[in-house]
C-alpha positions in Angstrom: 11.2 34.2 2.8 8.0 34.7 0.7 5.8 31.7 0.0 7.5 29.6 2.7 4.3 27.3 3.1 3.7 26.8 -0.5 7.8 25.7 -1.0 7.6 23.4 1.9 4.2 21.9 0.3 6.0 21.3 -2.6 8.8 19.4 -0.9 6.4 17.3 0.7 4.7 16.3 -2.3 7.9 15.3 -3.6 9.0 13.6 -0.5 11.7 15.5 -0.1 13.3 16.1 3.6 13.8 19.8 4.6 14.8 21.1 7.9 12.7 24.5 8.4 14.7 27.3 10.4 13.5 29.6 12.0 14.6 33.2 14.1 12.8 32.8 17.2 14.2 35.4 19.7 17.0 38.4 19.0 18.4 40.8 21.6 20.5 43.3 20.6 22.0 44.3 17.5 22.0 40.8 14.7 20.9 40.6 11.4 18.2 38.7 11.8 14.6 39.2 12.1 12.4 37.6 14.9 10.1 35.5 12.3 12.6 34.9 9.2 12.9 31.3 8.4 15.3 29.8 6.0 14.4 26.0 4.2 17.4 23.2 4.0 17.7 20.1 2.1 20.1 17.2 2.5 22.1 18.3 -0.1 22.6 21.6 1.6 20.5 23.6 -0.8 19.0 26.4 1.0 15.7 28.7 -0.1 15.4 31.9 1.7 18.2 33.5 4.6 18.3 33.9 8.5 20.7 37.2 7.6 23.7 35.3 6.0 27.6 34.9 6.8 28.8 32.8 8.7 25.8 32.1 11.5 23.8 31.3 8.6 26.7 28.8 7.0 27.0 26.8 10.5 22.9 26.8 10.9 22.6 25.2 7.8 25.2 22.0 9.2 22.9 21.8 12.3 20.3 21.3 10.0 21.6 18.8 8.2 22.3 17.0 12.0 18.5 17.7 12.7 17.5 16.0 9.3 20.2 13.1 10.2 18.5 12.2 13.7 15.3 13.4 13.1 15.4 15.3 16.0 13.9 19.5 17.2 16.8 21.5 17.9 16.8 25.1 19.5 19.6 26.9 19.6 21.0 30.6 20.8 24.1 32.5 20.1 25.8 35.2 20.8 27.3 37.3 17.8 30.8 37.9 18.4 34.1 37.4 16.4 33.7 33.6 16.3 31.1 34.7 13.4 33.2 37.6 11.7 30.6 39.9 13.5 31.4 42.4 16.6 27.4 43.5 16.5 27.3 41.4 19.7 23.3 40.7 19.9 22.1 37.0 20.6 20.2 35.0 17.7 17.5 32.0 19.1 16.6 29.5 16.6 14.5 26.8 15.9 15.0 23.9 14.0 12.4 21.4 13.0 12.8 18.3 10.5 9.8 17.6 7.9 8.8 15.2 5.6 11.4 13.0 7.6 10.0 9.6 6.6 12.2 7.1 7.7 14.8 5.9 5.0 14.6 2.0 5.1 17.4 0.3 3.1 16.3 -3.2 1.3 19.8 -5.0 0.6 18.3 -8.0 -2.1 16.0 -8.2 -4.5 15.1 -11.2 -3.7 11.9 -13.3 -3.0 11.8 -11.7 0.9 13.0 -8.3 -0.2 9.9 -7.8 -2.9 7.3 -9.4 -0.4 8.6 -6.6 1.5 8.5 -3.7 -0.6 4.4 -5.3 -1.1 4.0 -5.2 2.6 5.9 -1.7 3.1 4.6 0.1 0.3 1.9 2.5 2.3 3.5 3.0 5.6 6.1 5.7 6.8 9.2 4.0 5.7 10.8 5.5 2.3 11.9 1.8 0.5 15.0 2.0 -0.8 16.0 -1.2 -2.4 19.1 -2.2 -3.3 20.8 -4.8 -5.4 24.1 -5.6 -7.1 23.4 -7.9 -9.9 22.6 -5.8 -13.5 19.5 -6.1 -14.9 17.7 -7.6 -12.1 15.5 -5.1 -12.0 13.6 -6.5 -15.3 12.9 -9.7 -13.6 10.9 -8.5 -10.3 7.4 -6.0 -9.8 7.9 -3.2 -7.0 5.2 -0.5 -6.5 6.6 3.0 -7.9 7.0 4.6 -5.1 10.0 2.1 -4.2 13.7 3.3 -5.3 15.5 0.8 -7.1 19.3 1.0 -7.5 22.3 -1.6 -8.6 24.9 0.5 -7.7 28.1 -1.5 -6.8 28.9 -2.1 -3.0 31.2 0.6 -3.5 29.0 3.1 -3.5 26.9 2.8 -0.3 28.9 4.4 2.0 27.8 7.6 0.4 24.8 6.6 -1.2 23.2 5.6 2.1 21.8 8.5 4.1 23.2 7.7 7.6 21.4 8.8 10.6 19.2 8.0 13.8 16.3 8.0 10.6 18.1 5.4 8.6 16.9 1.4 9.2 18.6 -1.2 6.9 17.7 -5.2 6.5 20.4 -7.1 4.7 19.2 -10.4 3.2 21.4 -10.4 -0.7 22.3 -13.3 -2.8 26.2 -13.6 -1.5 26.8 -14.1 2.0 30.1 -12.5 1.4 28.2 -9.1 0.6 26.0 -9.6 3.5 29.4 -9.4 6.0 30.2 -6.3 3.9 27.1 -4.3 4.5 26.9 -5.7 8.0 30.3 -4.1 8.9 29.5 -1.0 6.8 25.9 -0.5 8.6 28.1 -1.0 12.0 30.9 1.7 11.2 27.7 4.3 10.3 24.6 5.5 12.4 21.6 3.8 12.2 18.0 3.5 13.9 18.0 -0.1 13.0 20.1 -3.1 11.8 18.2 -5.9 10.6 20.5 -9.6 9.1 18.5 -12.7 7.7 20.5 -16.0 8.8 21.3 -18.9 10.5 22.3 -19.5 13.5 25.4 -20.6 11.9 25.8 -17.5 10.2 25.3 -15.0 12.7 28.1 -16.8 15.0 30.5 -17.1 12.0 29.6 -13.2 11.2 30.3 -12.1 15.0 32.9 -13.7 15.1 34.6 -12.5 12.1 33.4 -8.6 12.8 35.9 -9.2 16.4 38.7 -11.0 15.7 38.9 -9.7 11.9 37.6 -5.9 11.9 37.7 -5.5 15.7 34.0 -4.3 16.6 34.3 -5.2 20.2 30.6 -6.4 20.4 30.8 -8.4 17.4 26.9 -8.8 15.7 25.4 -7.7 19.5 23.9 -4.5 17.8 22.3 -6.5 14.8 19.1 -7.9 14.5 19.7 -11.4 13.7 17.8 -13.7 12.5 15.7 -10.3 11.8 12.0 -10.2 12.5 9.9 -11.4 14.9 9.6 -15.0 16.1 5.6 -15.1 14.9 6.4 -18.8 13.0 5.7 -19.3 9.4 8.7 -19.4 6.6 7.6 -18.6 3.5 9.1 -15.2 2.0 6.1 -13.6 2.9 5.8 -14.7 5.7 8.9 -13.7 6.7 9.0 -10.6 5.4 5.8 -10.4 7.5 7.8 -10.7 10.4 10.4 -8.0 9.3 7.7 -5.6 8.5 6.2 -6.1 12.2 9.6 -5.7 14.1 9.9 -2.6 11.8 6.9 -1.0 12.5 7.5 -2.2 16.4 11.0 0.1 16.4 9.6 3.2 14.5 6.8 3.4 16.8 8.7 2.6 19.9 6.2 0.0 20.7 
């Protein structure tokens, strides 16, 4: 692919995760070339080829498992009729996510959820925030760089991008919602599952996830109350505390 460099620039400058592929090793007879490299986006969209068919079609779903967990992936394989090809060489590929910020879902506009967008703003997460009610949009200030959406609750299942890269902190209006997106996050992958509440709440919630929806460990894999215990409870102080724990898990600290 011509101009490789200058697409993936481009992509970065729009924040856009890409998984770069690229031929690393043939023996034999393939169509590939030792060098060619083929760009993926989330939405499968592809710029340049590794040789096409069907090697190229099942690359490009690894890719899209290497953008989901954020994670290097080298693979080899022999071309045979499980591709549709009987040239019979062997293919080694590398796979490396970029631009893979981590996605960091805000559920409430709310007094916590703006203080945390404020704190948020310049570090490695990409803010999504996320909030139900119409028009609340016109009553709170969030840098640009923040998305905003009011989809309906709906919607998340396939709005969220899912993933060992995706960390979500649920703190809405209606507690009712809150259980919703708490057994949602459950169901899907995450790096991270963060629930403002009471003590009350969180044993009424686990409670309700394993005698109602079955999760066998209940709210165990939650973070609730979320953040650290650092004192203090004013929203930004709070959201203080959120932002820390965080920045604690992306770094592995």
């Amino acid at each position: 692919m011509q101009l490789w460099i200058e697409k993936l620039l481009e992509f970065k400058r729009q924040r856009v995760s890409v998984a770069l592929v690229t031929v690393s090793k043939i023996k034999g007879s393939t169509p590939c070339k030792v060098g060619a490299r083929m760009l993926v986006t989330q939405d499968k969209s592809i710029h340049g080829t590794i040789g096409g068919g069907k090697l190229e079609f099942q690359i490009i779903e690894k890719a899209i498992e290497a953008l989901q967990n954020n994670s290097i992936e080298e693979l080899s394989y022999i071309l045979g009729p499980d591709f549709e090809q009987c040239c019979g060489g062997i293919v080694e590929l590398i796979i490396e996510p970029m631009n893979t910020n981590p996605n960091l879902y805000l559920f409430g506009a709310g007094h916590i959820g703006v203080e945390l967008c404020h704190i948020l703003k310049d570090t490695p997460f990409k803010i999504h925030l996320m909030d139900t009610r119409k028009n609340w949009q016109k009553s709170i200030d969030v840098n640009d760089s923040i998305t905003y959406s009011n989809i309906d609750f709906d919607l998340y299942k396939s709005h969220i991008q899912w993933g060992k890269n995706c960390y979500i902190i649920i703190m809405t209006h209606d507690h009712k919602l809150d259980f919703e997106i708490t057994a949602l996050a459950l169901e899907g992958t995450t790096k991270y599952i963060g629930l403002i509440g009471s003590k009350t709440k969180k044993a009424k919630f686990h409670n309700m996830l394993k005698n109602e929806l079955g999760f066998k460990e209940g709210i165990e894999p939650v973070h609730c109350p979320v953040g650290l215990d650092i004192g203090g409870f004013t929203p930004n102080e709070i959201a203080i505390s959120v932002a820390a724990e965080l920045l604690k898990t992306h770094y592995g600290k």
